[in-house]
C-alpha positions as CSV (number, residue, x, y, z in Angstrom):
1,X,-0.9,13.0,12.2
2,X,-4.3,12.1,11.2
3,X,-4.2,8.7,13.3
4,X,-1.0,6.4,15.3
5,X,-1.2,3.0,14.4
6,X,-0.3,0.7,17.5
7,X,-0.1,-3.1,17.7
8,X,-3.2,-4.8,19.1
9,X,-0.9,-7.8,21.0
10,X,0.8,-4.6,22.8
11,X,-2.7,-3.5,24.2
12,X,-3.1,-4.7,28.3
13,X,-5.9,-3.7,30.4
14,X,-6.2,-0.5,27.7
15,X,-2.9,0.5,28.3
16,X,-0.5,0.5,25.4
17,X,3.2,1.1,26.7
18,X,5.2,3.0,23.9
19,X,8.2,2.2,21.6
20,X,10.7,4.4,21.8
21,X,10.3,5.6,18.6
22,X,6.7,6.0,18.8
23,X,7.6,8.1,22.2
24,X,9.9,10.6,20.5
25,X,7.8,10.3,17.7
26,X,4.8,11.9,19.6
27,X,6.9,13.6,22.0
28,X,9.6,15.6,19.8
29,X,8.6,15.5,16.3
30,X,4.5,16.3,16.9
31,X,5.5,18.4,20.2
32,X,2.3,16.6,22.1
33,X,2.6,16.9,26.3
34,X,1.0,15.0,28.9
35,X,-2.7,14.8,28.8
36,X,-3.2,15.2,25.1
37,X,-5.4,13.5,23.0
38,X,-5.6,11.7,19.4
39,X,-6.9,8.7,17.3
40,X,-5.0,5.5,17.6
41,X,-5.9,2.4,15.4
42,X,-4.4,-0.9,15.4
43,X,-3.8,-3.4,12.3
44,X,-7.5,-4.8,12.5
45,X,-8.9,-1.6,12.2
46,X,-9.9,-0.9,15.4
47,X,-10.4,2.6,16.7
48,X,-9.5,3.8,20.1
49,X,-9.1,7.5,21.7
50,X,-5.9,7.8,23.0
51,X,-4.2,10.1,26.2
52,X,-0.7,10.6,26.3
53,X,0.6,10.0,29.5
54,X,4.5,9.5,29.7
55,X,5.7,5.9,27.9
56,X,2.0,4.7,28.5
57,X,-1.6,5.4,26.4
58,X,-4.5,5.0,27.9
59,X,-6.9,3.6,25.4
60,X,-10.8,4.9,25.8
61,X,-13.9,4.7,23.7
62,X,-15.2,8.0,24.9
63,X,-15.9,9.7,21.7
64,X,-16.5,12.7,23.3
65,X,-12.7,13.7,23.9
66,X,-11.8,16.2,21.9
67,X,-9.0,14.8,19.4
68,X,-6.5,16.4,17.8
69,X,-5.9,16.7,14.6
70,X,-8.2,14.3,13.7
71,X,-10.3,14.2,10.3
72,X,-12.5,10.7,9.5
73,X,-11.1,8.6,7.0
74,X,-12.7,7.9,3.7
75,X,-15.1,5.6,4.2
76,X,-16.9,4.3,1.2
77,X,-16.1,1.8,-1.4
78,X,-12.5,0.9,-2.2
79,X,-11.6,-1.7,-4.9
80,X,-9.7,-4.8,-3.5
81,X,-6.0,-3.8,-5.4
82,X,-3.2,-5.9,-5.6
83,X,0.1,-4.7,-6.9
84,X,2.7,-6.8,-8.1
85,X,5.7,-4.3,-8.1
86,X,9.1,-5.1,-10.1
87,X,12.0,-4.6,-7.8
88,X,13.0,-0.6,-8.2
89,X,16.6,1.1,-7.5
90,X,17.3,2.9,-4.3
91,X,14.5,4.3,-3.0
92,X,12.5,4.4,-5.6
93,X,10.5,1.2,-3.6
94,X,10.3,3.6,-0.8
95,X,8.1,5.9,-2.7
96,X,6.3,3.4,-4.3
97,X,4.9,2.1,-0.9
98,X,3.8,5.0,0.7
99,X,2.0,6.2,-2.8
100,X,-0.1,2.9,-2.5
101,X,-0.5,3.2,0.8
102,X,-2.3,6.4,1.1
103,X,-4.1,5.1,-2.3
104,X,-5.9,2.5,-0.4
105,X,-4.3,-0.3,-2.2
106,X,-4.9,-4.1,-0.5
107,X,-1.9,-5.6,-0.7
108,X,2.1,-5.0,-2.2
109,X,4.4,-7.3,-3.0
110,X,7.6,-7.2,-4.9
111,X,9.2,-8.9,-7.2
112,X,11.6,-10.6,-9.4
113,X,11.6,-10.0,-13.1
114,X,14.3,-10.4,-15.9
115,X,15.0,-6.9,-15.7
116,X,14.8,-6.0,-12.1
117,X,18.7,-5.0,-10.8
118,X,18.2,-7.6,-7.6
119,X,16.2,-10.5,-7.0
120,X,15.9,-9.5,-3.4
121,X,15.2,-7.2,-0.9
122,X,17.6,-6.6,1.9
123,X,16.1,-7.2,5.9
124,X,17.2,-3.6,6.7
125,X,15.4,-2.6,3.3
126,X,12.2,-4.3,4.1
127,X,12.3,-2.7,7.8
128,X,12.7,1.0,6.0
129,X,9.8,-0.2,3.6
130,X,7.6,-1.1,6.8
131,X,8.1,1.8,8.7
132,X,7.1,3.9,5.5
133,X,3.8,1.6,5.8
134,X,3.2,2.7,9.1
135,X,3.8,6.6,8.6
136,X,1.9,6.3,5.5
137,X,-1.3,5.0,7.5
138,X,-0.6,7.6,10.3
139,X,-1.0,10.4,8.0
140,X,-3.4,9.4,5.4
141,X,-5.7,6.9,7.6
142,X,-5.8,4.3,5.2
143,X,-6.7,0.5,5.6
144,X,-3.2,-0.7,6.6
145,X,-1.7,-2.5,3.4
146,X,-0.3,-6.1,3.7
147,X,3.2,-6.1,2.7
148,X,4.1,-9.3,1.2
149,X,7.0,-11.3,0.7
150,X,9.4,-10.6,-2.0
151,X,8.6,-13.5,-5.1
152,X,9.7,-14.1,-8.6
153,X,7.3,-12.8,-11.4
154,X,6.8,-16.6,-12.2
155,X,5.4,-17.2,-8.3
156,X,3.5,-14.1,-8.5
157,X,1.8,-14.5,-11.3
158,X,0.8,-18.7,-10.0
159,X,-0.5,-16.3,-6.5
160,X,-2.3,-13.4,-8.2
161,X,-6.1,-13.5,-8.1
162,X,-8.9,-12.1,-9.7
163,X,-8.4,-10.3,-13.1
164,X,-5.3,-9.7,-13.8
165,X,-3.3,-6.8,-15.5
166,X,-0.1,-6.0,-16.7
167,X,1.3,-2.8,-17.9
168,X,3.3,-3.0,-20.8
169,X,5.9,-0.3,-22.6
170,X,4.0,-1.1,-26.2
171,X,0.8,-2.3,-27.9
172,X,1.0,-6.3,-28.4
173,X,-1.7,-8.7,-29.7
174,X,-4.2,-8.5,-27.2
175,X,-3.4,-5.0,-25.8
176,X,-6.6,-3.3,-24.2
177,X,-6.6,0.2,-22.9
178,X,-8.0,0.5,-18.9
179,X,-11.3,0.9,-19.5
180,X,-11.8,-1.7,-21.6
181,X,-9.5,-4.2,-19.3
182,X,-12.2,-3.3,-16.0
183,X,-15.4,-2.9,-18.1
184,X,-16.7,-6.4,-16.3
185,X,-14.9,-6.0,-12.9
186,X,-17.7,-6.7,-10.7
187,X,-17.2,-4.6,-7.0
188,X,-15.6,-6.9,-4.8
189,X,-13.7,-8.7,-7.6
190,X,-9.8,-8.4,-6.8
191,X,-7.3,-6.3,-9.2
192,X,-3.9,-7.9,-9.4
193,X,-2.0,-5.5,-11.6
194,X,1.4,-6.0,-12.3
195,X,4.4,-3.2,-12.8
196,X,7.9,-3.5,-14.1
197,X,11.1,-2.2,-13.1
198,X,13.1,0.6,-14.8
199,X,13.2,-2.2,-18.4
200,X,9.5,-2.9,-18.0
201,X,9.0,-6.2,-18.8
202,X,10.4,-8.8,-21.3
203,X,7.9,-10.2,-24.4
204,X,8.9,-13.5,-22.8
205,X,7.1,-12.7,-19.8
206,X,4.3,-10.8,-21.1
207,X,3.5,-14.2,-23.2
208,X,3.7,-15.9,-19.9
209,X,0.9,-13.7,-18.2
210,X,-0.8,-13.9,-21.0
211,X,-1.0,-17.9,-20.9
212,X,-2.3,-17.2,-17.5
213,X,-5.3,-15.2,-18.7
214,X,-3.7,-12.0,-17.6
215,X,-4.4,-8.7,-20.1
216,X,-1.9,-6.5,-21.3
217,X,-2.8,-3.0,-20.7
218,X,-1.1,0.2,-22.4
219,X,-1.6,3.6,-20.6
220,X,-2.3,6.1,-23.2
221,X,0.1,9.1,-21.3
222,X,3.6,9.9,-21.7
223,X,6.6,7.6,-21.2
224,X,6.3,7.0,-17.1
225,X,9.2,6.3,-14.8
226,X,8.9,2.7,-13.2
227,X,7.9,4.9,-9.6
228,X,5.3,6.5,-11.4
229,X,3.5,4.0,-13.1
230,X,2.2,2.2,-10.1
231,X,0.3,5.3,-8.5
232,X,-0.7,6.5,-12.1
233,X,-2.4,2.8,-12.6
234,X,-3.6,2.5,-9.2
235,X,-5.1,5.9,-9.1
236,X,-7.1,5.2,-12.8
237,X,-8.4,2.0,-11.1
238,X,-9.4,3.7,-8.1
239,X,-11.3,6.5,-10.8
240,X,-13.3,4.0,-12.8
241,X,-14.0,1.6,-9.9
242,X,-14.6,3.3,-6.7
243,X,-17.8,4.3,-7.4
């Protein structure tokens, strides 16, 4: 565990009282006693020193307790990424947010298309798909990602800001390679880049995107499976950009 992330309305009189599954999280699965200390951080980004005593932290600023496991997060410039995520099978969601996670990516949501398998999300689903969040930021450190709600590709595309992209299967007219798609992306300038399901996306809906000023954008790499090609994308962004 580089870090626990704890909710900030929890915290009382520095005190933070323990789920149960954060409990047998520290207690069983990280073997930590009594008296221990680590990094906590809640959703705002906050940082607190944390000692392990029964169900209850105690939250201190003292930096000079000696953490474990503890390495500093990155902390220099990340580009403001927002992924627009076709709806995978199984899992395959799963992997896709804690990839983006740990990439340092702004924002997730998932969504709709003509060749996605469901229009929706289950509750228990998007429960699974938080709690991967959360592990995600435990272990990498990351900025914790905002997990949106589940919309159709035509709702996402009417919410996405900044310059858009959207990764297509094969050259069309105004097909740009990723360099040339970022070459004017100034440093705080949002990224909302946009990933298909297992069919990719329709022509239809690439002419749609492209109404709406979005670019097409071909990777020049193998043939990707739909898990892959959001971390492969996010990760070139991150290369050109985060400078």
């Amino acid at each position: 565990m580089r870090i626990l992330l704890i909710k900030k309305d929890k915290i009382k009189n520095n005190s933070y009282e323990l789920s149960k599954k954060e409990e047998n999280y520290l207690k069983n699965v990280l073997r930590l006693a009594d008296g221990e200390s680590f990094k906590a951080k809640d959703e705002k980004e906050n940082i607190y020193g944390a000692v392990l005593n029964g169900c209850i932290l105690t939250l201190t600023e003292d930096d000079e307790i000696d953490y474990l496991d503890f390495m500093p997060s990155f902390t220099g410039h990340f580009q403001r990424i927002h992924l627009y995520q076709a709806i995978l099978k199984g899992k395959k969601n799963e992997r896709v947010v804690r990839d983006v996670q740990e990439a340092g990516v702004e924002r997730t949501t998932f969504i709709s298309t003509e060749f996605t398998s469901s229009s929706e999300i289950k509750k228990h689903d998007m429960e699974r798909l938080e709690a991967i969040r959360r592990e995600a930021v435990q272990q990498s450190g990351a900025k914790v990602m905002e997990l949106g709600e589940v919309m159709t590709f035509e709702e996402a595309l009417e919410k996405a800001e900044g310059k858009i992209l959207i990764l297509h299967q094969s050259t069309r007219g105004k097909t740009k390679n990723i360099i040339e798609a970022l070459k004017d992306v100034e440093k705080d300038d949002v990224i909302s880049v946009f990933i298909g399901s297992e069919g990719g996306f329709s022509d239809h809906e690439c002419e749609k995107a492209e109404e709406r000023n979005a670019i097409p954008v071909l990777l020049k790499t193998n043939i990707l499976r739909a898990e892959n090609a959001s971390i492969y994308t996010i990760s070139a962004v991150q290369t050109l950009l985060n400078e």
